[in-house]
C-alpha positions as CSV (number, residue, x, y, z in Angstrom):
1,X,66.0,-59.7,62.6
2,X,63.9,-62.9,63.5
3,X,63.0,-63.8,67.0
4,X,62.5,-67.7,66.8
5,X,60.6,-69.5,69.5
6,X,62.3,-73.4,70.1
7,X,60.8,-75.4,72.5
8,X,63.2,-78.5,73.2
9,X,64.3,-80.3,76.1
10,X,67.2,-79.7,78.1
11,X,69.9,-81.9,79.7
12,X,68.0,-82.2,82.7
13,X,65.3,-83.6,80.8
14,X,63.3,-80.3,81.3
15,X,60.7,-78.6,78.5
16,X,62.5,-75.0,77.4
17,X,61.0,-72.7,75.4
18,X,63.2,-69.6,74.2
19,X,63.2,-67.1,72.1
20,X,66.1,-67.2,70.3
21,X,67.2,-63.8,67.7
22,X,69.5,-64.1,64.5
23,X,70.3,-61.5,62.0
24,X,72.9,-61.1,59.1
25,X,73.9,-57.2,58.3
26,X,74.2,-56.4,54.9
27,X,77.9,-56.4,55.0
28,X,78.2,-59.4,56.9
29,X,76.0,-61.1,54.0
30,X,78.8,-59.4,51.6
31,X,81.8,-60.5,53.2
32,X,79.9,-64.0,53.2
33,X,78.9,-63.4,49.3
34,X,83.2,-62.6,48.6
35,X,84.6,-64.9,50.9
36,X,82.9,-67.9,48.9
37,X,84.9,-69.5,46.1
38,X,82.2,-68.4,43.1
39,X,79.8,-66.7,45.7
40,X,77.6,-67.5,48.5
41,X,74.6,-67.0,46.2
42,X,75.7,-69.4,43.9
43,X,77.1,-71.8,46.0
44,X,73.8,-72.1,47.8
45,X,72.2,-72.1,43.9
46,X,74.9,-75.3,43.2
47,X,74.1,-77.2,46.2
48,X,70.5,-76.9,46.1
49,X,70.0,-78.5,42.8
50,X,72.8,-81.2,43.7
51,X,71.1,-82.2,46.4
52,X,74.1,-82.8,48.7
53,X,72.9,-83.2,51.9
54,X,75.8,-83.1,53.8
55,X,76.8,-80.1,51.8
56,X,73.2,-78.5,52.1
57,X,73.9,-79.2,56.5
58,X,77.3,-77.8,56.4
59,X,76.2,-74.4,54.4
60,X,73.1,-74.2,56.8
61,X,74.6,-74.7,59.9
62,X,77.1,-71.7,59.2
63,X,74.4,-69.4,58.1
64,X,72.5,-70.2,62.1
65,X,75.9,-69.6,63.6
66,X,77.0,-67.1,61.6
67,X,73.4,-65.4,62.2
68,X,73.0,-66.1,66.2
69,X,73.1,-63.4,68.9
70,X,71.8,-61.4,71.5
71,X,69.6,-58.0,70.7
72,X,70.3,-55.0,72.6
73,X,68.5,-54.0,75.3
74,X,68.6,-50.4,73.9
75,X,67.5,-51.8,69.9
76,X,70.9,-49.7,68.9
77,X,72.5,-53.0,68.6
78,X,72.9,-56.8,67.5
79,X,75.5,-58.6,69.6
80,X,77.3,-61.8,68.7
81,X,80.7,-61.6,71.0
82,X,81.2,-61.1,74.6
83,X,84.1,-60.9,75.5
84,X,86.3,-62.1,72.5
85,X,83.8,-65.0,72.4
86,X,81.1,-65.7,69.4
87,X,77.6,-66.1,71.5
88,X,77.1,-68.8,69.0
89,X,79.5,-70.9,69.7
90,X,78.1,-71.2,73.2
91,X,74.7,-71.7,71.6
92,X,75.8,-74.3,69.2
93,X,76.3,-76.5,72.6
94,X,72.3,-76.1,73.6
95,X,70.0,-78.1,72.8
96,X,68.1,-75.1,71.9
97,X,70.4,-75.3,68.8
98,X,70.3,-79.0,68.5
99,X,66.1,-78.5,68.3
100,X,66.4,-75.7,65.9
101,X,68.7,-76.9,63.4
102,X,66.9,-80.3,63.0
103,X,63.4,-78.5,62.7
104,X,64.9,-76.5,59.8
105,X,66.6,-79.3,58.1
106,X,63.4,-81.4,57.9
107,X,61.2,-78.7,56.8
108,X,62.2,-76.8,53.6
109,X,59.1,-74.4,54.3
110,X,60.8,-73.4,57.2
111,X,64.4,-73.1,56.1
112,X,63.3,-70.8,53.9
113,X,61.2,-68.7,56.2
114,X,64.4,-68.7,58.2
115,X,66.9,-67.6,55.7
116,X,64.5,-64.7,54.2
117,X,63.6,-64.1,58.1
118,X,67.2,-63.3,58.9
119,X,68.3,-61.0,55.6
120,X,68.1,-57.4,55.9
121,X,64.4,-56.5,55.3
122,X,65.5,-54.1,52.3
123,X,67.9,-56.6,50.4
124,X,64.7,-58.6,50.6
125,X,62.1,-55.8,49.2
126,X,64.9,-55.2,46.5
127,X,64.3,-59.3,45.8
128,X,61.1,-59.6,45.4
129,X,60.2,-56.5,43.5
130,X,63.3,-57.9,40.8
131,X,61.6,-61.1,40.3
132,X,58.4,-59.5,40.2
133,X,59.8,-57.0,37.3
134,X,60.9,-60.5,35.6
135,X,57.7,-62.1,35.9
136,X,55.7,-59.4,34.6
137,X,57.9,-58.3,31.9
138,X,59.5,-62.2,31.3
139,X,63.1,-60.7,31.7
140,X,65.5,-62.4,33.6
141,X,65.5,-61.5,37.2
142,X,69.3,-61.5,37.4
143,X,69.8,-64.4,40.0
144,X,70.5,-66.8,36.8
């Protein structure tokens, strides 16, 4: 999970700051990974090397949504829908959101702190140690 601090400023012309939580569960990430003609991975791979910016903001703006909620009071849970309603569809009205998703688009650095900040930790140590193993023994680390 990553708790992201935004400070933006509201409708009222007032300075915010909030925390703000996303997450995406490993099988969110896979229904995500088989829902996408190809694959997720290498749709992200495609677009990436295209370029296509309006391709690149499309992809990225689903992953926030998609990622957005609410963490439980109790830490049992992360919530995304009260009520038969996606929290991020409300969120996707703020300018909270409107701050956060223009600070990631201009800053690669942080786009990708922000994707490896919301991916379950473990998926992540599984990552790195695989393109570790590829760098040290020049095998390929599988992601080709």
């Amino acid at each position: 999970m990553l708790k992201k601090t935004v400070t933006y400023e509201d409708y009222d012309g007032n300075t915010r700051t909030e925390d703000l939580y996303f997450f995406i569960s490993k099988s969110e990430l896979t229904e995500m990974e088989l829902s996408t003609p190809g694959g997720l991975t290498k749709k992200l791979e495609s677009i990436t090397k295209s370029q296509n910016g309006s391709e690149i903001m499309k992809v990225f703006k689903d992953i926030i949504l998609k990622a957005y909620g609410e963490k439980a009071d109790d830490g049992r849970g992360f919530i995304k829908k009260r009520n038969g309603v996606l929290l991020a569809e409300e969120f996707e009205q703020t300018a909270a959101y409107d701050a956060l998703f223009t600070e990631l688009l201009l800053d690669p650095d942080k786009a990708a702190a922000f994707i490896n900040g919301i991916m379950p930790k473990d998926l992540i140590e599984a990552a790195n140690k695989q393109n570790l193993q590829a760098k040290t023994t020049g095998l390929p680390s599988g992601n080709n």
